[in-house]
N, C-alpha and C positions, 0 to 999 in steps of 0.2 A: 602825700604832699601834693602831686600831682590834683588826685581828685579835688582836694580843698582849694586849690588856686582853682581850678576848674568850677567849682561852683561859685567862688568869690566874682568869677568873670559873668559869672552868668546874676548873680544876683545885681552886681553893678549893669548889666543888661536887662535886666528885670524894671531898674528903676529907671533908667534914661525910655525903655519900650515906654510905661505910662503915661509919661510926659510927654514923647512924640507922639504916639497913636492915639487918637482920642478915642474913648469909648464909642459904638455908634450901636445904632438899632433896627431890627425888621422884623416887623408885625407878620406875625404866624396866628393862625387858627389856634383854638385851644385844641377843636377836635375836629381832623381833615376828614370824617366823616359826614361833616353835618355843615350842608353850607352857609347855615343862618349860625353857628357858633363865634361865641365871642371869641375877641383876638387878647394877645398878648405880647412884649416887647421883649425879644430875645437878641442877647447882648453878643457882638461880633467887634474885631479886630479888623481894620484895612492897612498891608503894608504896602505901598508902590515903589519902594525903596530900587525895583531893581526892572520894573515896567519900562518896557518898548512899546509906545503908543505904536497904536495898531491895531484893526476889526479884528484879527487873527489871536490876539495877547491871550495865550494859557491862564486859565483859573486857577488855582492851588486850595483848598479848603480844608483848613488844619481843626480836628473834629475834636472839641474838648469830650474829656470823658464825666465819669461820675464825680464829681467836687466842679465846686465854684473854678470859671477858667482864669486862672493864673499865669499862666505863659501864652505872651502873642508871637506866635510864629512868625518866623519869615524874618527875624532879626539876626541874630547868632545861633543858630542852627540849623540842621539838614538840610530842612527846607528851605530856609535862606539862600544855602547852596546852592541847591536843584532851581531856586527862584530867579538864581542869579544867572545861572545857565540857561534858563530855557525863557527870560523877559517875562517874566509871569506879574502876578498880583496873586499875594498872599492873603488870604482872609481866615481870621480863628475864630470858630462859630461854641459858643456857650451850648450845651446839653441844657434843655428843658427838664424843668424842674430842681436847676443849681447855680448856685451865685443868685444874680440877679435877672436869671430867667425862668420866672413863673409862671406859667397858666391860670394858677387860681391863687385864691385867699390865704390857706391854711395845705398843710398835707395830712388831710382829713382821710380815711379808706374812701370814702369816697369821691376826693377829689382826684386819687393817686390812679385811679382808674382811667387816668389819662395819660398817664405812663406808660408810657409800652412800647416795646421796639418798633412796631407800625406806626406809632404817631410819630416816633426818633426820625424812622427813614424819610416819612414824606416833610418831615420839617427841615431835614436836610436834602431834599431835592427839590422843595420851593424855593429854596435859598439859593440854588443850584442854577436853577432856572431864571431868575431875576438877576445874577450875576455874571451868567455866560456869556462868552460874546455872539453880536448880534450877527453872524454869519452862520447860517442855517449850517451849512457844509464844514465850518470850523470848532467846534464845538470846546475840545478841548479841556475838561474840567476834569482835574488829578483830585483824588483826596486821600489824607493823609490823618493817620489816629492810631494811637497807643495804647495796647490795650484793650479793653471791652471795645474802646472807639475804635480798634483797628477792627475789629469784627462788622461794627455798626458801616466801614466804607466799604467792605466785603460784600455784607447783607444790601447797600444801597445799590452798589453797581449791580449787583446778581438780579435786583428786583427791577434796576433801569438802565438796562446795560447801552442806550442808545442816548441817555442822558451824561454818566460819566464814563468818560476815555480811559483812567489811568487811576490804579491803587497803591500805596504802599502804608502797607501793616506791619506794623512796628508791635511784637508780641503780643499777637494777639488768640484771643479762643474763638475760633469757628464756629464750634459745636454749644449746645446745653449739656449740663451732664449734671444729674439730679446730686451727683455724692464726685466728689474730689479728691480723693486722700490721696493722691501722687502729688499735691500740692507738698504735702509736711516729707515727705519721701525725698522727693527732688530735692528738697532746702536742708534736709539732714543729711544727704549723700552730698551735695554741695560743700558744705559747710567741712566738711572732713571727718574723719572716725577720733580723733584726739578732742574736737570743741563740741563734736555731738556725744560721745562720753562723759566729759566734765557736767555738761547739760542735764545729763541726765543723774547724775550724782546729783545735782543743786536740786532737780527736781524731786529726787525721793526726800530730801529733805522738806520740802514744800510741801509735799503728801502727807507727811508726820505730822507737821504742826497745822495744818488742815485738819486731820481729823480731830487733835487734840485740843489745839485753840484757833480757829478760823478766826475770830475776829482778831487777833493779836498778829496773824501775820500776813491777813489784807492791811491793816492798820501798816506793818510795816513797811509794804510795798505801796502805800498811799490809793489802795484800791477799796477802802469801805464800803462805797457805793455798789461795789459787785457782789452778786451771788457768787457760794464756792463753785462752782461751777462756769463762770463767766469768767471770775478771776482765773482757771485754769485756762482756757482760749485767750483770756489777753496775752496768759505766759507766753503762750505757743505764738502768738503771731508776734510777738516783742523780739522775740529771737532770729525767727523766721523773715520777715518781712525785709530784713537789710540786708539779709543773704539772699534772697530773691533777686531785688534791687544791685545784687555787684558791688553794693556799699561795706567797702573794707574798712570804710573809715569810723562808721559806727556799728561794726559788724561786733555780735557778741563774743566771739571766738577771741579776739586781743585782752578783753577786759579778762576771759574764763584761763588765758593760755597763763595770764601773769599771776593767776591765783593758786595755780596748776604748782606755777615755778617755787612761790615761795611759801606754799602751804597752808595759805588762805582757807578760812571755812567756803567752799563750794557757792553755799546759799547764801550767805554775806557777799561774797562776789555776784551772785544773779541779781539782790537786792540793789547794788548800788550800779550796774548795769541799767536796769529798767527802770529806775528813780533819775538817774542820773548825766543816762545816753538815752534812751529808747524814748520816756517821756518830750523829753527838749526838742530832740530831734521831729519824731512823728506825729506826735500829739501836741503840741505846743501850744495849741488853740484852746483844746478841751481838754485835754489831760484823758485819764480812763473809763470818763463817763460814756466814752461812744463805744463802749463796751457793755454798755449795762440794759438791758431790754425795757427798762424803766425808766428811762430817761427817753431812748430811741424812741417812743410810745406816744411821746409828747408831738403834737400835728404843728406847733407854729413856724413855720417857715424860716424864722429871725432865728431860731437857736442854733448853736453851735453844733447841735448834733443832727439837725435837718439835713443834710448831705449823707448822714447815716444811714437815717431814715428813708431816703429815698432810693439810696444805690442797694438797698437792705431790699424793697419793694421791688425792685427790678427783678432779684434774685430768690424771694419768694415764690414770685407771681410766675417767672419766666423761665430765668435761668438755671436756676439750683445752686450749681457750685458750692456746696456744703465741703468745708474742710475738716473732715472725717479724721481719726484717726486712724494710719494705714495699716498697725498692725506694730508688732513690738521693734521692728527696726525704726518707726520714726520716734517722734515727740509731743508728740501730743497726747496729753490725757485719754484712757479707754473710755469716759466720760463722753469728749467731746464725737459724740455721734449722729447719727441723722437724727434722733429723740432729741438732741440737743437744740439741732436747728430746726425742727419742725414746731418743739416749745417756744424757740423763739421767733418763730415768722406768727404763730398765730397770740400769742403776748403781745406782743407789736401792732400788730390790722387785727386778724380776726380768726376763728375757728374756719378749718377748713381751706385755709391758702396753701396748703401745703399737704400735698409734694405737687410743684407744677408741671406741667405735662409737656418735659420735655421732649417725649417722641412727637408730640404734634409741632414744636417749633421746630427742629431737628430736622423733618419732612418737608418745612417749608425753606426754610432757609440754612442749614446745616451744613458745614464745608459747602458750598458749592462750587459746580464747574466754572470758572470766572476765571477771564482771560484779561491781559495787561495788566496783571497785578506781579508785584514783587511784596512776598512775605521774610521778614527778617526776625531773628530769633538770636537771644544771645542763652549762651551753653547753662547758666546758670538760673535761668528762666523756665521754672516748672509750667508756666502757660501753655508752653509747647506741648503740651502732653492733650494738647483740646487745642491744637493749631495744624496746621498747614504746615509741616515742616520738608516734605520732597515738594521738588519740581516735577511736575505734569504737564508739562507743554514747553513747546518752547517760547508761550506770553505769557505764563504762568510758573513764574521762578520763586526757589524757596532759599534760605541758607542760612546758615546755625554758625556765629561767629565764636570762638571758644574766648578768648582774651588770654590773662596773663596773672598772677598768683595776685598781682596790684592792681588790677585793672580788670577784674573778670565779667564778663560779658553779661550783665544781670538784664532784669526787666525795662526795654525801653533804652536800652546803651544809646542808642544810636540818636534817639530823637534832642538828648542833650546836646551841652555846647563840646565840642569835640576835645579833648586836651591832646596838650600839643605831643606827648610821648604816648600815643594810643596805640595798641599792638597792632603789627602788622597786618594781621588776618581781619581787625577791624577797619582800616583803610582801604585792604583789598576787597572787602565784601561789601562798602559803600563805592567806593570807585567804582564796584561794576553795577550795581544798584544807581547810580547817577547816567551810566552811561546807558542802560536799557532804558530807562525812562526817558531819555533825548529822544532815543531813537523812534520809543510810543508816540510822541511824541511832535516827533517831524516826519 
């Protein structure tokens, strides 16, 4: 109940942020390589909601990740807070090549070869630069991202450490790592031994009528459009992704515990689960076609699955992060394995994208030594496993919030709107996360 108010508040903040903050725009290079490259309009949030006029006034720069940016910081959360404390100006800068900030026409392979976490960083350190304040000596520029973007303030500070002052990463991965499989581990051990048991009953049912009638029981789960194979990965991340997230409210474990109680068929319950929770909830746009490598395939920018497309391209080309099956304690199909995702980065762009070299990114920017950064982790967050999670210095602070059986500490706890009965250890671990950050600070 808690969490549901808790978003209710944040979506009625959702919709009063549009209407106050107007969209605005700052021409970026397509390619900071090349100083005759055309430019393009990448889309930012200004909040001054909590601004002390003054040459001195802190930057805040809340870093959208892979999807169109839909939450402007600096209104009803964290950073709000930390904005309100330290007179800042909140800015939320769009990721190239999502929403409505494109570099090119189409995401062509060859257009996407402008994607890359070198073009990310310098497009967030122009932005950086153009928005600082004008006192050589004051510099002042915090930024903040969730996620892959908490990586992307990581890698910006490590590479400009005399441009920004102040990080905070909000689960984020450090590291490349070609293959994953603590991803389905973490989220099975999460999840508990009783909802990842039932799971796994639903699932060998799934396997039976796979092999016997595939089309009749993607047909079921309204997944036609997937290969058996694909449809197996949707399963796994349907189940997975809300136990990740700390989301107990569309967490599969309540739908599997009630089917448990009164002796439901297993796979009738997983069916009306991911038709009926998992769909609505996560997919609500495009339903399970951002599942299907044949759709993803498609270059036009307009489509609903072009955010797939492009966060898919990062992690071809760069990252890796293949979520592997870990072995027979998790959930995931023996299927879904590097062969899987290697078929699908080069079905998608092209022969030969894969496996990317992630010792060479690794070397260049991988955990780095980076100081005035506070890393935060919540306990239910497999990210961690590719994060920062000790403290190494004392300006380089780490900390793994646990939460509470209602409340549990998933992907990104923190960077939501806070609700009002939040577990202790979650107030105590921001309270001193707000207080280090003053003191970077001033």
């Amino acid at each position: 109940m808690a969490r549901a108010f808790s978003l209710v508040l944040f979506a009625v903040a959702l919709l009063q942020g549009w209407c106050a903050y107007p969209p605005l725009y700052y021409t970026q290079p397509k390619d900071h390589t090349d100083t005759n490259s055309t430019t393009f309009s990448q889309l930012y949030y200004e909040v001054k909601d909590h601004y002390i006029p003054n040459n001195h006034c802190p930057i805040f720069i809340y870093l959208g990740g892979p999807e169109p940016l839909q939450h402007i910081s600096g209104v009803t959360d964290l950073v709000a807070d930390l904005a309100r404390q330290n007179g800042a100006i909140v800015y939320s800068l769009e990721h190239r090549y999502f929403g409505q900030s494109q570099p090119t026409a189409d995401l062509s392979v060859a257009n996407l070869h402008f994607l890359t976490v070198d073009q990310v960083i310098e497009d967030i350190a122009s932005f950086a630069r153009t928005h600082m304040s004008p006192d050589p000596g004051f510099h002042n520029v915090t930024l903040f991202g969730e996620g892959y973007a908490g990586g992307l303030a990581v890698w910006t500070k490590h590479k400009y450490p005399e441009l920004i002052s102040v990080v905070y990463s909000s689960g984020a991965p450090v590291v490349a790592s070609l293959l994953f499989p603590q991803y389905d581990l973490h989220t099975t051990t999460a999840m508990g031994p009783a909802c990842a048991q039932s799971l796994r009953v639903a699932f060998d049912g799934v396997y039976t009528e796979l092999k016997t009638n595939p089309t009749f029981i993607k047909n079921l789960f309204g997944a036609s459009v997937l290969t058996d194979t694909e449809f197996l990965w949707m399963l796994s991340e349907a189940v997975t992704i809300p136990v990740m997230n700390g989301d107990t409210m569309h967490s599969p474990c309540g739908t599997m515990a009630t089917a448990v109680l009164h002796r439901y068929e297993l796979m009738e319950a997983l069916k009306y689960y991911v038709v009926k929770v998992f769909y609505p909830t996560y997919l609500s746009d495009v339903g399970p076609v951002v599942y299907s490598s044949k759709m993803v395939a498609r270059v036009q920018k307009s489509l609903d699955t072009a955010p797939m497309r492009s966060w898919l391209w990062l992690k071809c080309s760069e990252l890796g992060y293949a979520q592997v099956n870990p072995g027979p304690t998790g959930l995931r199909s023996s299927m879904i394995d590097e062969q899987f995702f290697a078929e699908q980065c080069e079905t998608v762009f092209q022969k030969g994208i894969w496996p990317p070299n992630v010792k060479a990114f690794n070397t260049k920017y991988g955990d780095p030594d980076v100081d005035h950064t506070f890393y935060m982790y919540g306990a239910a967050d497999p990210w961690q496993w590719l994060g920062h999670t000790m403290t190494t210095g004392p300006t380089a602070l780490a900390h793994v919030a646990i939460g509470n059986a209602t409340l549990p500490a998933g992907h990104g706890f923190d960077m939501k709107p806070f609700p009002h009965d939040a577990p202790v250890d979650w107030q105590n671990a921001l309270w001193f996360a707000s207080q280090e950050i003053f003191t970077w600070l001033h």
